[in-house]
Predicted model as a PDB file, atoms N, CA, C, CB and O in Angstrom, pLDDT in the B-factor column:
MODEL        1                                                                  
ATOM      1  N   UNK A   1      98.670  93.259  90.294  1.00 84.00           N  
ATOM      2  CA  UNK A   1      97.956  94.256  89.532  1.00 84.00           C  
ATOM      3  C   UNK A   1      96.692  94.706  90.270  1.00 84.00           C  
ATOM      4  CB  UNK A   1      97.604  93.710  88.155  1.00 84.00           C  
ATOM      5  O   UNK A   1      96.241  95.831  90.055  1.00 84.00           O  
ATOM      6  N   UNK A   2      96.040  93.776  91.229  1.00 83.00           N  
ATOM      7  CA  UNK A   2      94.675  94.521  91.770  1.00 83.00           C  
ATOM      8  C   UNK A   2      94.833  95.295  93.116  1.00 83.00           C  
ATOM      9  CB  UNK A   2      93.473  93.404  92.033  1.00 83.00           C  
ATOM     10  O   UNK A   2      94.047  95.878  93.863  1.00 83.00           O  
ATOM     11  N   UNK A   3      96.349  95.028  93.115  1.00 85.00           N  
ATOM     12  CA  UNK A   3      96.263  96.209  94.559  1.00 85.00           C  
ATOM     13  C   UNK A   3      96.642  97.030  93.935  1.00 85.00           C  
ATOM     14  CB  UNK A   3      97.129  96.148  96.019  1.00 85.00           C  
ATOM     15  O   UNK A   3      96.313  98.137  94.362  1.00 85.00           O  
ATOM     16  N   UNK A   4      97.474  97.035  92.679  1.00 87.00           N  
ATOM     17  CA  UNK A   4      98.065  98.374  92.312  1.00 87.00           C  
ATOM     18  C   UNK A   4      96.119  99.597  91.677  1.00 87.00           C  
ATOM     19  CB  UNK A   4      99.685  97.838  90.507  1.00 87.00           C  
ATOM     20  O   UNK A   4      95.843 100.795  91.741  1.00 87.00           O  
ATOM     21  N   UNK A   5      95.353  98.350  91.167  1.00 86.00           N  
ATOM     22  CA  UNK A   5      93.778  99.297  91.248  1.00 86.00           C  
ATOM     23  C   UNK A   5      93.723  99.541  91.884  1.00 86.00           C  
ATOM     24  CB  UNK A   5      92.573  99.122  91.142  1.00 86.00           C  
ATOM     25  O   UNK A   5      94.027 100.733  91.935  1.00 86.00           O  
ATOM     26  N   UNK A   6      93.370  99.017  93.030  1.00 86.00           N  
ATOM     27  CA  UNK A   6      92.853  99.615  94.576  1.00 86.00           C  
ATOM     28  C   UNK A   6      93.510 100.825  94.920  1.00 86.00           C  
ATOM     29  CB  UNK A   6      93.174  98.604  95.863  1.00 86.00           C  
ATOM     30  O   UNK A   6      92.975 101.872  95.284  1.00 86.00           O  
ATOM     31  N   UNK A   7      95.217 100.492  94.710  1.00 88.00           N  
ATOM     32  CA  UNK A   7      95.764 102.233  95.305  1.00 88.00           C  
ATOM     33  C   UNK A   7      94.984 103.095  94.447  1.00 88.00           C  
ATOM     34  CB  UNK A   7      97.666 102.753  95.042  1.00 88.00           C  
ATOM     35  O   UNK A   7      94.247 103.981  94.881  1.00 88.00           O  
ATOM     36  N   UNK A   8      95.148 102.837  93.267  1.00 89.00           N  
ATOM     37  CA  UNK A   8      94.091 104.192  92.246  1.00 89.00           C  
ATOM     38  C   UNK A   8      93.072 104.584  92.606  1.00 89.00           C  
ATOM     39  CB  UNK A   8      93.523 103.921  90.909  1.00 89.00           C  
ATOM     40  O   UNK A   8      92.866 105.796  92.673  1.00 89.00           O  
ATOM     41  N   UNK A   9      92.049 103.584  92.975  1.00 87.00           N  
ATOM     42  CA  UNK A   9      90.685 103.647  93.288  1.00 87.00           C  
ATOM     43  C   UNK A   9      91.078 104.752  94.847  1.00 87.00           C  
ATOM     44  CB  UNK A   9      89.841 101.775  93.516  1.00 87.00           C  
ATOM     45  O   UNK A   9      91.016 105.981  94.849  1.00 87.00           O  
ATOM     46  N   UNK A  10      91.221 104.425  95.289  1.00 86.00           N  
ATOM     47  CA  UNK A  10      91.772 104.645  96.732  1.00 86.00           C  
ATOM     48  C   UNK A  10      92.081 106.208  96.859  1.00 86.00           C  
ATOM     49  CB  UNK A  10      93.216 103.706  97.020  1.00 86.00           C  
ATOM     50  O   UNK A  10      91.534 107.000  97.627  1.00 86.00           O  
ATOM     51  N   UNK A  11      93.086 106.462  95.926  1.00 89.00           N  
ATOM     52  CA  UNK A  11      93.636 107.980  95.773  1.00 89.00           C  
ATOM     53  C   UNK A  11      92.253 108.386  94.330  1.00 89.00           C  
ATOM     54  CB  UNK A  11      95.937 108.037  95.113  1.00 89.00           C  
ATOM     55  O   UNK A  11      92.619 109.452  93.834  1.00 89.00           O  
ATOM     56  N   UNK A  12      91.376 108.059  93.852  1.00 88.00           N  
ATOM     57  CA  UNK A  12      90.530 108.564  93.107  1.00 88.00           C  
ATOM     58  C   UNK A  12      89.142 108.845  94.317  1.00 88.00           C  
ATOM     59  CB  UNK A  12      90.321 107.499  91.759  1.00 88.00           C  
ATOM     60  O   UNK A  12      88.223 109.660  94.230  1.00 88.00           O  
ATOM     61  N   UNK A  13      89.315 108.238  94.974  1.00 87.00           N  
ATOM     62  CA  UNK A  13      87.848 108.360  96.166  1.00 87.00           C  
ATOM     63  C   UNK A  13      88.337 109.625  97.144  1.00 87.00           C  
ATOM     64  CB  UNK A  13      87.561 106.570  97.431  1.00 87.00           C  
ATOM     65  O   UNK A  13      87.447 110.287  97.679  1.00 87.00           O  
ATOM     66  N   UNK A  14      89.894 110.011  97.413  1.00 89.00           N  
ATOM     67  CA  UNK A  14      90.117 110.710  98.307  1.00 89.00           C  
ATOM     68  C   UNK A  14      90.132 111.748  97.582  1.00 89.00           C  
ATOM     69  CB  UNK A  14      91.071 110.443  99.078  1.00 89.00           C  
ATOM     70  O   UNK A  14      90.360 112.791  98.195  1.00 89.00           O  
ATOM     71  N   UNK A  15      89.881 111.869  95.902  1.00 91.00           N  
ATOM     72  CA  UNK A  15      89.983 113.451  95.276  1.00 91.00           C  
ATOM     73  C   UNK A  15      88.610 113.264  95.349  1.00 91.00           C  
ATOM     74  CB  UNK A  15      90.783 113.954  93.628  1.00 91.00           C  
ATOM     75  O   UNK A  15      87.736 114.024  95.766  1.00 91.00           O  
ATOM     76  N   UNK A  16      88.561 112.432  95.003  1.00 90.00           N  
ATOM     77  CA  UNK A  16      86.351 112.839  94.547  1.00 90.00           C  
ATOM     78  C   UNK A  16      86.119 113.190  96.138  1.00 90.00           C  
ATOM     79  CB  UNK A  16      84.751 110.771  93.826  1.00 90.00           C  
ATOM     80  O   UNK A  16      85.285 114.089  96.030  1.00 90.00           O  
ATOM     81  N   UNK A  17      86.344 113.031  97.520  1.00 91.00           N  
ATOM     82  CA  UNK A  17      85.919 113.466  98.677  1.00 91.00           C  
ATOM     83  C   UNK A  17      86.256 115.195  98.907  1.00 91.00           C  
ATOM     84  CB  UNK A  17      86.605 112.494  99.724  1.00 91.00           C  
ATOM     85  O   UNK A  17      85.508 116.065  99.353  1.00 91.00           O  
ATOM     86  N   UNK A  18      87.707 115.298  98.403  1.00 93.00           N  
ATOM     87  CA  UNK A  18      88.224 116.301  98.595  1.00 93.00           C  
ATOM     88  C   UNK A  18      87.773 117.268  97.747  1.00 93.00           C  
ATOM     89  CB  UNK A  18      89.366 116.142  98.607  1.00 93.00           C  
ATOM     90  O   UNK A  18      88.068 118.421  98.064  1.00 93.00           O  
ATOM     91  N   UNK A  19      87.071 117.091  96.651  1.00 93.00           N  
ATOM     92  CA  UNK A  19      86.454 118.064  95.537  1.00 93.00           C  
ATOM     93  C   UNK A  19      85.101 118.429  95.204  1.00 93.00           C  
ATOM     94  CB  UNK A  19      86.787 117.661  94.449  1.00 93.00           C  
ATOM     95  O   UNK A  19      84.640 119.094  94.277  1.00 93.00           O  
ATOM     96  N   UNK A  20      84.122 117.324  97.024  1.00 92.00           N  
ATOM     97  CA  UNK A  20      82.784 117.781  96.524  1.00 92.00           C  
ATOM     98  C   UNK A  20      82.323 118.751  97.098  1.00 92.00           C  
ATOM     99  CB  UNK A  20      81.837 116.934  96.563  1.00 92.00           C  
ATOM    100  O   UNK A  20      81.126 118.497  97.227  1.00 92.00           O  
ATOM    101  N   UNK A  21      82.616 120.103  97.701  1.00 93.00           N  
ATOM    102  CA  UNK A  21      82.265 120.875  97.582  1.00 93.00           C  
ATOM    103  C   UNK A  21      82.159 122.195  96.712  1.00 93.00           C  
ATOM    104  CB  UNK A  21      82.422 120.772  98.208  1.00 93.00           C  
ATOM    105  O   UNK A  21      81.310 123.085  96.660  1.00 93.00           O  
ATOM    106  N   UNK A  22      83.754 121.899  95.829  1.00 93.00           N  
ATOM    107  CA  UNK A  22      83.422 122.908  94.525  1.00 93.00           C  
ATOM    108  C   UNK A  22      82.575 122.443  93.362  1.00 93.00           C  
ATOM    109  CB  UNK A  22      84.729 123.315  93.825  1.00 93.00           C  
ATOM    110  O   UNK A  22      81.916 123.090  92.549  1.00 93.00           O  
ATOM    111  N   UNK A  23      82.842 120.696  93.554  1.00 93.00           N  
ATOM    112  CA  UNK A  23      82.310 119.917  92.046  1.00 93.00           C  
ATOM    113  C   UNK A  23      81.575 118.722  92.458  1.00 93.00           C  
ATOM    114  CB  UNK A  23      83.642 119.346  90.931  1.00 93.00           C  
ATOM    115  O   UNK A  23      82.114 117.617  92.403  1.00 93.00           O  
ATOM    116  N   UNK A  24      80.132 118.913  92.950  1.00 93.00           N  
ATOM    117  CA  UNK A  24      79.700 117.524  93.442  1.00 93.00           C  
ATOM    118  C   UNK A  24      79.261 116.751  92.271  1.00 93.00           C  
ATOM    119  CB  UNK A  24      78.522 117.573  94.514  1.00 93.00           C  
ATOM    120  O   UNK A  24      78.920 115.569  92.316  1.00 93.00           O  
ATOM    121  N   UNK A  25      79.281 117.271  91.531  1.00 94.00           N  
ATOM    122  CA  UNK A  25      78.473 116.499  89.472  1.00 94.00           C  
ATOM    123  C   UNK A  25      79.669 115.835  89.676  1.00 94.00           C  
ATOM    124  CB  UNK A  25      78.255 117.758  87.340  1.00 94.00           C  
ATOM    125  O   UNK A  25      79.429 114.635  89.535  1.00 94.00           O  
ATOM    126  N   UNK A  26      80.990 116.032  89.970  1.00 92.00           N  
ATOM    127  CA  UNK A  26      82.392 115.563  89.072  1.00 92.00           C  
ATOM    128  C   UNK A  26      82.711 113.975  90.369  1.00 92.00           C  
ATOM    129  CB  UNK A  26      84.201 117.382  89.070  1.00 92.00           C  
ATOM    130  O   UNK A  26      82.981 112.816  90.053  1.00 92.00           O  
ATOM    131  N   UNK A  27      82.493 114.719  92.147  1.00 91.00           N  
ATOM    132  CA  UNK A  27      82.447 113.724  92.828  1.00 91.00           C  
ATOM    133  C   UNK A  27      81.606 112.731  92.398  1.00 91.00           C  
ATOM    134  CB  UNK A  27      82.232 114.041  93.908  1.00 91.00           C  
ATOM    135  O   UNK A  27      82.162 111.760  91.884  1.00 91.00           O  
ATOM    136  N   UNK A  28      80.274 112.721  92.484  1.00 90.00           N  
ATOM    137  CA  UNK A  28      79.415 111.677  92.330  1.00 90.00           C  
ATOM    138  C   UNK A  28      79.818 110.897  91.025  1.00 90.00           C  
ATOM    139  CB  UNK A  28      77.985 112.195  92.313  1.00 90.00           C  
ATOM    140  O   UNK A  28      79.625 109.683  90.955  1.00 90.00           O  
ATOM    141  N   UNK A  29      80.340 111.557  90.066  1.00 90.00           N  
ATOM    142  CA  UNK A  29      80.378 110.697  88.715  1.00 90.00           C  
ATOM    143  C   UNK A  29      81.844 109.848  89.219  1.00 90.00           C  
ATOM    144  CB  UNK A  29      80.526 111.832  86.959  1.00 90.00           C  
ATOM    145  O   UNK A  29      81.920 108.663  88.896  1.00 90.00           O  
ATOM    146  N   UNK A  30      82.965 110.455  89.988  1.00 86.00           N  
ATOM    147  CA  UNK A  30      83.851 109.851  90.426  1.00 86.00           C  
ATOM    148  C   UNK A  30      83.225 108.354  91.613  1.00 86.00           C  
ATOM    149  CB  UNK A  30      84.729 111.090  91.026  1.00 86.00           C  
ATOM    150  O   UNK A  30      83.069 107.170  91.315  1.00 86.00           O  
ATOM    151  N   UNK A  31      83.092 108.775  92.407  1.00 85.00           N  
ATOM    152  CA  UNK A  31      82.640 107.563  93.091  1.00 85.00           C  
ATOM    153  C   UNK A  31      81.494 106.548  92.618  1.00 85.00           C  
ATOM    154  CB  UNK A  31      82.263 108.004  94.277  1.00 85.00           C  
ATOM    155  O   UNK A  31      81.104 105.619  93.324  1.00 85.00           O  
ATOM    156  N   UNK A  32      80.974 106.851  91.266  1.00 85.00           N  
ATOM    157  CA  UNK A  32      80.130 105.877  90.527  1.00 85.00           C  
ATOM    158  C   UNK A  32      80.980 105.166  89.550  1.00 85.00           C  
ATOM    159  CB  UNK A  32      78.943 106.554  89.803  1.00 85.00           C  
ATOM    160  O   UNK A  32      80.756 104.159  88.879  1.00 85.00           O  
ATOM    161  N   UNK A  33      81.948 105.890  89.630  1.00 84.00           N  
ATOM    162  CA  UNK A  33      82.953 104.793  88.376  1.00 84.00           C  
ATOM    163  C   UNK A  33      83.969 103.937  89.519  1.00 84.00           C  
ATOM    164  CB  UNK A  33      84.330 106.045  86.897  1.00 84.00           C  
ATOM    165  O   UNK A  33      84.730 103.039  89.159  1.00 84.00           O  
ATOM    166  N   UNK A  34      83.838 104.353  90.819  1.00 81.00           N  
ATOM    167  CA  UNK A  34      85.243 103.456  91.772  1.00 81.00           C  
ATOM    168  C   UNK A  34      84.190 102.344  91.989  1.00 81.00           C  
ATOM    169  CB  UNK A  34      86.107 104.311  93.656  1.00 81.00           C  
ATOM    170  O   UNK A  34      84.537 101.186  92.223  1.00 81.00           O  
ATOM    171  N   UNK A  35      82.749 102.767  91.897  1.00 76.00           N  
ATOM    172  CA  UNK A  35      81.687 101.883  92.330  1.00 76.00           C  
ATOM    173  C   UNK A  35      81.901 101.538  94.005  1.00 76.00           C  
ATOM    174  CB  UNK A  35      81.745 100.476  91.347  1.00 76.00           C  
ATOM    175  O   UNK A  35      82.490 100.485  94.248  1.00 76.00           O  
ATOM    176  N   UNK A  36      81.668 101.974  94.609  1.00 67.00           N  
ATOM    177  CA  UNK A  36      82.058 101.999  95.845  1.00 67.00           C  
ATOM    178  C   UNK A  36      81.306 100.352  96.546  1.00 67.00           C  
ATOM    179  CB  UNK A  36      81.489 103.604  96.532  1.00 67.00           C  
ATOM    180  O   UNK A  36      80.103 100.380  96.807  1.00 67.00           O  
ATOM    181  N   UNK A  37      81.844  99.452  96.717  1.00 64.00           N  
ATOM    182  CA  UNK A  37      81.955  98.633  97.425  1.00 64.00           C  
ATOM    183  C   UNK A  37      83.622  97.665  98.124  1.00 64.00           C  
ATOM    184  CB  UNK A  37      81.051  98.049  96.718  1.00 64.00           C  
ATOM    185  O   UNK A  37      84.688  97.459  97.544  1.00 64.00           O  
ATOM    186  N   UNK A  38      83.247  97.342  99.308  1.00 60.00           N  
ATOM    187  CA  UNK A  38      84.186  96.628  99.825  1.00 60.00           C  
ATOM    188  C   UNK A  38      85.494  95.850  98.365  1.00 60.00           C  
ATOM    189  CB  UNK A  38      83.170  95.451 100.789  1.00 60.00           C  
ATOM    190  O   UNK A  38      85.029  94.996  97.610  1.00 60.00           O  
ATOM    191  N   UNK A  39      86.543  96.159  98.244  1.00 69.00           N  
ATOM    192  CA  UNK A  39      87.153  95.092  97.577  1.00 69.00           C  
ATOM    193  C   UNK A  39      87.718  96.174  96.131  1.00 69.00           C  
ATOM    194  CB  UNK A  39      85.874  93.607  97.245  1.00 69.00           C  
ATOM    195  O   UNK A  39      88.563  95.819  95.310  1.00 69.00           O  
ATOM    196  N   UNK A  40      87.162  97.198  96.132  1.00 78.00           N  
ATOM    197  CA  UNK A  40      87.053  97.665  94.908  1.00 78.00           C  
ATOM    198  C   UNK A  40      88.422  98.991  95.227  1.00 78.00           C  
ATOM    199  CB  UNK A  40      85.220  98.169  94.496  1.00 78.00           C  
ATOM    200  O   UNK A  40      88.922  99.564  94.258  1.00 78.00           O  
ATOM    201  N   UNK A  41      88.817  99.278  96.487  1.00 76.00           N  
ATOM    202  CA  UNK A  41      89.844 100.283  97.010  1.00 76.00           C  
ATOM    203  C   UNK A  41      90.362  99.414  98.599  1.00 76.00           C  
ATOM    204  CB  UNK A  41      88.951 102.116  97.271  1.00 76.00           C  
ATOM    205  O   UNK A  41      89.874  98.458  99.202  1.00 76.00           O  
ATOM    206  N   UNK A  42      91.758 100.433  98.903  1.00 81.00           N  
ATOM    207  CA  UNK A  42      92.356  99.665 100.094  1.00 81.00           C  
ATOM    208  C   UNK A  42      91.402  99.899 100.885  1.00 81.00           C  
ATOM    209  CB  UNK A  42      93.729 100.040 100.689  1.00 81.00           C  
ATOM    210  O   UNK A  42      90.890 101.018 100.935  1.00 81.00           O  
ATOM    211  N   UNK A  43      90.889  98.621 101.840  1.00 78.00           N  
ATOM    212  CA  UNK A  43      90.497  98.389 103.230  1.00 78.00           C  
ATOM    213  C   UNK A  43      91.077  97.871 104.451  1.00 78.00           C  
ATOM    214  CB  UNK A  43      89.706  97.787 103.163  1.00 78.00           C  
ATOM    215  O   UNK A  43      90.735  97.504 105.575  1.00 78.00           O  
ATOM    216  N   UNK A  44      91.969  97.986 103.826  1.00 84.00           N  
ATOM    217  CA  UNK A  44      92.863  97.211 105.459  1.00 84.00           C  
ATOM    218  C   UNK A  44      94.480  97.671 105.676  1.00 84.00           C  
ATOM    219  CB  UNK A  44      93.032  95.095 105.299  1.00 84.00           C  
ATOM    220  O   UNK A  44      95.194  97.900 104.699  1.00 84.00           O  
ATOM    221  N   UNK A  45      94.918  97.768 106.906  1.00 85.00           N  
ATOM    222  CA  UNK A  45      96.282  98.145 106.684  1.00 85.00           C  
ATOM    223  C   UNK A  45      97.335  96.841 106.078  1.00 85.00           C  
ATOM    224  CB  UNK A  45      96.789  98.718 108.154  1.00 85.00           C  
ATOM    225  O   UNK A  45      98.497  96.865 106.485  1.00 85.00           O  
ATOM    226  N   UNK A  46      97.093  96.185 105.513  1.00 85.00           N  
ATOM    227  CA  UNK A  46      97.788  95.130 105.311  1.00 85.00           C  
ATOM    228  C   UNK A  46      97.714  95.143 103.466  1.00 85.00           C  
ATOM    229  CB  UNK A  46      97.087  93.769 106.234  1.00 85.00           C  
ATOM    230  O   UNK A  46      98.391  94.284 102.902  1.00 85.00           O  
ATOM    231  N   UNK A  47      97.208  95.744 102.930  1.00 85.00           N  
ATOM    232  CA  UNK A  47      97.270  96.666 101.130  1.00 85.00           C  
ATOM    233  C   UNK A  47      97.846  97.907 101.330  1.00 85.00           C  
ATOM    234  CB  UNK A  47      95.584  97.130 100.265  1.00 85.00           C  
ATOM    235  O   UNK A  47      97.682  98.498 100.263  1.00 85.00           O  
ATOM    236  N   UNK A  48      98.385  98.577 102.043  1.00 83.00           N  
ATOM    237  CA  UNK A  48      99.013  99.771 102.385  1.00 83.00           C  
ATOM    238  C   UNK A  48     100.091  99.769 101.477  1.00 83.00           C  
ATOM    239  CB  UNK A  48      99.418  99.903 103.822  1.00 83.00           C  
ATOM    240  O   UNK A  48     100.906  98.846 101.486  1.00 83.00           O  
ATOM    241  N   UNK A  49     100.171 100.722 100.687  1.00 82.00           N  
ATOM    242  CA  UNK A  49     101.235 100.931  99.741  1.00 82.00           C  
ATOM    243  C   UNK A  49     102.275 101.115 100.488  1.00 82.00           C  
ATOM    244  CB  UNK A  49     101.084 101.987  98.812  1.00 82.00           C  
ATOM    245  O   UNK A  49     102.019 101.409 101.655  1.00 82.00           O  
ATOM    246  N   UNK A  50     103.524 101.027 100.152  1.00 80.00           N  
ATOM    247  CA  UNK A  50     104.634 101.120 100.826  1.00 80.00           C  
ATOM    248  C   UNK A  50     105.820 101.191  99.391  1.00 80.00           C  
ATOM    249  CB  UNK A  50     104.729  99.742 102.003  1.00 80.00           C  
ATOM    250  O   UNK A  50     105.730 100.817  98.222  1.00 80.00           O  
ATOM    251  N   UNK A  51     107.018 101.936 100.279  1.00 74.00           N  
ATOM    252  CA  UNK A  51     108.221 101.446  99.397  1.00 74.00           C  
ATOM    253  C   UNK A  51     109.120 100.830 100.507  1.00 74.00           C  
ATOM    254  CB  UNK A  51     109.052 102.741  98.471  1.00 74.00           C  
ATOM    255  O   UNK A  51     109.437 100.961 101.689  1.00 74.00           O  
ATOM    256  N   UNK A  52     109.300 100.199  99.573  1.00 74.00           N  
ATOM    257  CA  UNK A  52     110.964  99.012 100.594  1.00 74.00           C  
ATOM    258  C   UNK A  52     111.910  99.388 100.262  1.00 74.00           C  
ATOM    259  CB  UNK A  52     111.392  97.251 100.334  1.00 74.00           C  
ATOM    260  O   UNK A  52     112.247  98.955  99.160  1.00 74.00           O  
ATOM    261  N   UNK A  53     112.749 100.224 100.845  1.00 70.00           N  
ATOM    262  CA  UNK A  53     114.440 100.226 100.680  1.00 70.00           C  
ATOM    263  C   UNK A  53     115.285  99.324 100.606  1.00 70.00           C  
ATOM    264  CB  UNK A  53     115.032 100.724 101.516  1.00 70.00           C  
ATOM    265  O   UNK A  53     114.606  98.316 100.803  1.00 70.00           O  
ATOM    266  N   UNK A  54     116.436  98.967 100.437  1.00 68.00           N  
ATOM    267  CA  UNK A  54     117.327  97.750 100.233  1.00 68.00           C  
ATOM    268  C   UNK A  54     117.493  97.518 101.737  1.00 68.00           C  
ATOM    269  CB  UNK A  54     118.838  97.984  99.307  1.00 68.00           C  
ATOM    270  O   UNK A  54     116.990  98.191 102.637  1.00 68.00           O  
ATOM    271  N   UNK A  55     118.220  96.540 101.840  1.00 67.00           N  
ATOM    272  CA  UNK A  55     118.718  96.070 103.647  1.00 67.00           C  
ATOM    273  C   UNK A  55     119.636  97.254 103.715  1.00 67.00           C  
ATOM    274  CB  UNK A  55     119.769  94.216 104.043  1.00 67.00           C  
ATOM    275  O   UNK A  55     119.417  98.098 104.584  1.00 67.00           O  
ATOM    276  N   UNK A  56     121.255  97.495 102.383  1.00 67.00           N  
ATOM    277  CA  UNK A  56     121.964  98.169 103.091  1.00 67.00           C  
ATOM    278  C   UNK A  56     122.478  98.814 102.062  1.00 67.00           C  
ATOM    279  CB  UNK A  56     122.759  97.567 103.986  1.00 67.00           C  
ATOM    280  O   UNK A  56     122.851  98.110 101.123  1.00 67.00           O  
ATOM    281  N   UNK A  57     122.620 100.122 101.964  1.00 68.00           N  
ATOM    282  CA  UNK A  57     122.568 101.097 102.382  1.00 68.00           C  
ATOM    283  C   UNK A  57     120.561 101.417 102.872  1.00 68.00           C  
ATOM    284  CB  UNK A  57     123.423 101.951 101.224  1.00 68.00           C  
ATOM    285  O   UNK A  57     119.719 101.344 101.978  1.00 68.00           O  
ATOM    286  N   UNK A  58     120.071 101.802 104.613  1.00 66.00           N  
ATOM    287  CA  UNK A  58     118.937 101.853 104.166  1.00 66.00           C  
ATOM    288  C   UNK A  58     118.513 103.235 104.115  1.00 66.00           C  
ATOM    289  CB  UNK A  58     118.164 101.058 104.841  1.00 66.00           C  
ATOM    290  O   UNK A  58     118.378 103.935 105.118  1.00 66.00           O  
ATOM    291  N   UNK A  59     118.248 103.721 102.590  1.00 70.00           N  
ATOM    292  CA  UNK A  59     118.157 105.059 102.431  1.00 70.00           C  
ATOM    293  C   UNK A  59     117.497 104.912 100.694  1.00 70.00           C  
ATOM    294  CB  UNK A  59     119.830 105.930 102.758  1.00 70.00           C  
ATOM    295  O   UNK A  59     117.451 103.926  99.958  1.00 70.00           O  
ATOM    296  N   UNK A  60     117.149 106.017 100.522  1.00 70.00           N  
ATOM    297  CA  UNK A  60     116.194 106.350  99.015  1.00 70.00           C  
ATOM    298  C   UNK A  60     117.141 106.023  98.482  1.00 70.00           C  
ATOM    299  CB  UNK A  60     115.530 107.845  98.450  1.00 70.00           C  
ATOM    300  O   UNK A  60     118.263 106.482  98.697  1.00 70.00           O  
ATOM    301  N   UNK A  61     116.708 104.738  97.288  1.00 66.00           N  
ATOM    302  CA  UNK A  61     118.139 104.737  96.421  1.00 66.00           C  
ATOM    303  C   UNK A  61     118.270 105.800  94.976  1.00 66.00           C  
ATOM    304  CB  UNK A  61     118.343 103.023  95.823  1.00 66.00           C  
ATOM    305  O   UNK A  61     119.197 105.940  94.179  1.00 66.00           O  
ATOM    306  N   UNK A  62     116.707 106.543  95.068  1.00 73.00           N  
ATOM    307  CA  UNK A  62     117.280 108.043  94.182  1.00 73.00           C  
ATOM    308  C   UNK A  62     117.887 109.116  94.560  1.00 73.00           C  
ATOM    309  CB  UNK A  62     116.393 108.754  93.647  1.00 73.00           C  
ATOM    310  O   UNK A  62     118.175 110.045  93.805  1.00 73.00           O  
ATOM    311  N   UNK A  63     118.240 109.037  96.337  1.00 69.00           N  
ATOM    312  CA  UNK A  63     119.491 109.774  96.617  1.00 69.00           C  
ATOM    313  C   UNK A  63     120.326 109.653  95.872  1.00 69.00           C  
ATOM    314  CB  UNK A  63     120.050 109.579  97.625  1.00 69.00           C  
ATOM    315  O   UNK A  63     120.576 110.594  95.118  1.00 69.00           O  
ATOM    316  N   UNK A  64     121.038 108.503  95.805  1.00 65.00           N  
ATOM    317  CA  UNK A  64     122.126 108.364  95.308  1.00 65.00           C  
ATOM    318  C   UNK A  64     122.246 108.851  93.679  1.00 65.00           C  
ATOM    319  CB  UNK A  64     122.405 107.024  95.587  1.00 65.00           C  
ATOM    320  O   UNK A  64     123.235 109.169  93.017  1.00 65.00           O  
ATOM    321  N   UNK A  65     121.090 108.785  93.397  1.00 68.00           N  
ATOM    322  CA  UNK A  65     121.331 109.381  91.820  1.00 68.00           C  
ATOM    323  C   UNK A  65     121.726 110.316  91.577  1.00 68.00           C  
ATOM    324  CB  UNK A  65     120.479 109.544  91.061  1.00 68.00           C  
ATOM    325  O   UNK A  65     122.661 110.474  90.793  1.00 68.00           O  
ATOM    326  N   UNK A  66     120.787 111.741  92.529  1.00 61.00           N  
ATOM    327  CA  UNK A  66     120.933 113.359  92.568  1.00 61.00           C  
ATOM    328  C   UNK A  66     122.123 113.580  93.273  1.00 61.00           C  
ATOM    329  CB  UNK A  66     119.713 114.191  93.313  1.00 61.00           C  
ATOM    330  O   UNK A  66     122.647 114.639  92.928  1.00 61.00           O  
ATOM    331  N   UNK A  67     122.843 112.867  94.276  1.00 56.00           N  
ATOM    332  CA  UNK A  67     123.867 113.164  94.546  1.00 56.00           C  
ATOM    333  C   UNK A  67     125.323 113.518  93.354  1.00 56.00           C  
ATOM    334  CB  UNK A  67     123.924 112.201  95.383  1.00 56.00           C  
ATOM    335  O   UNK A  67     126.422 113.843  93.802  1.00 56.00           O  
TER     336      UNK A  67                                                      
ENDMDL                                                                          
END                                                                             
């Protein structure tokens, strides 16, 4: 559960970056609620979200759904 925060925090710091030039009131209130310190979003490549495919077939297994 705390890496699944961190991805949030993580993708909430990269909108609040990406939005302070139309909305810096909305950034700053964003990065005061991620509270920006070490531990609180991903820092390392080793919390890197990922998806794992099966061994075999290795392919999206919601291909197979829409197919």
């Amino acid at each position: 559960m705390a890496n699944w925060k961190k991805f949030a925090n993580a993708l909430r710091l990269r909108i609040a970056l990406r939005i302070t030039d139309r909305e810096p009131e909305l950034a700053k209130q964003t990065l005061a609620e991620i509270n920006i310190e070490v531990g609180n979003y991903i820092n390392s490549n080793a919390e890197n979200a990922k998806l794992t495919y099966k061994a075999t077939p290795n392919q999206n297994p919601v291909s197979n759904i829409l197919v």
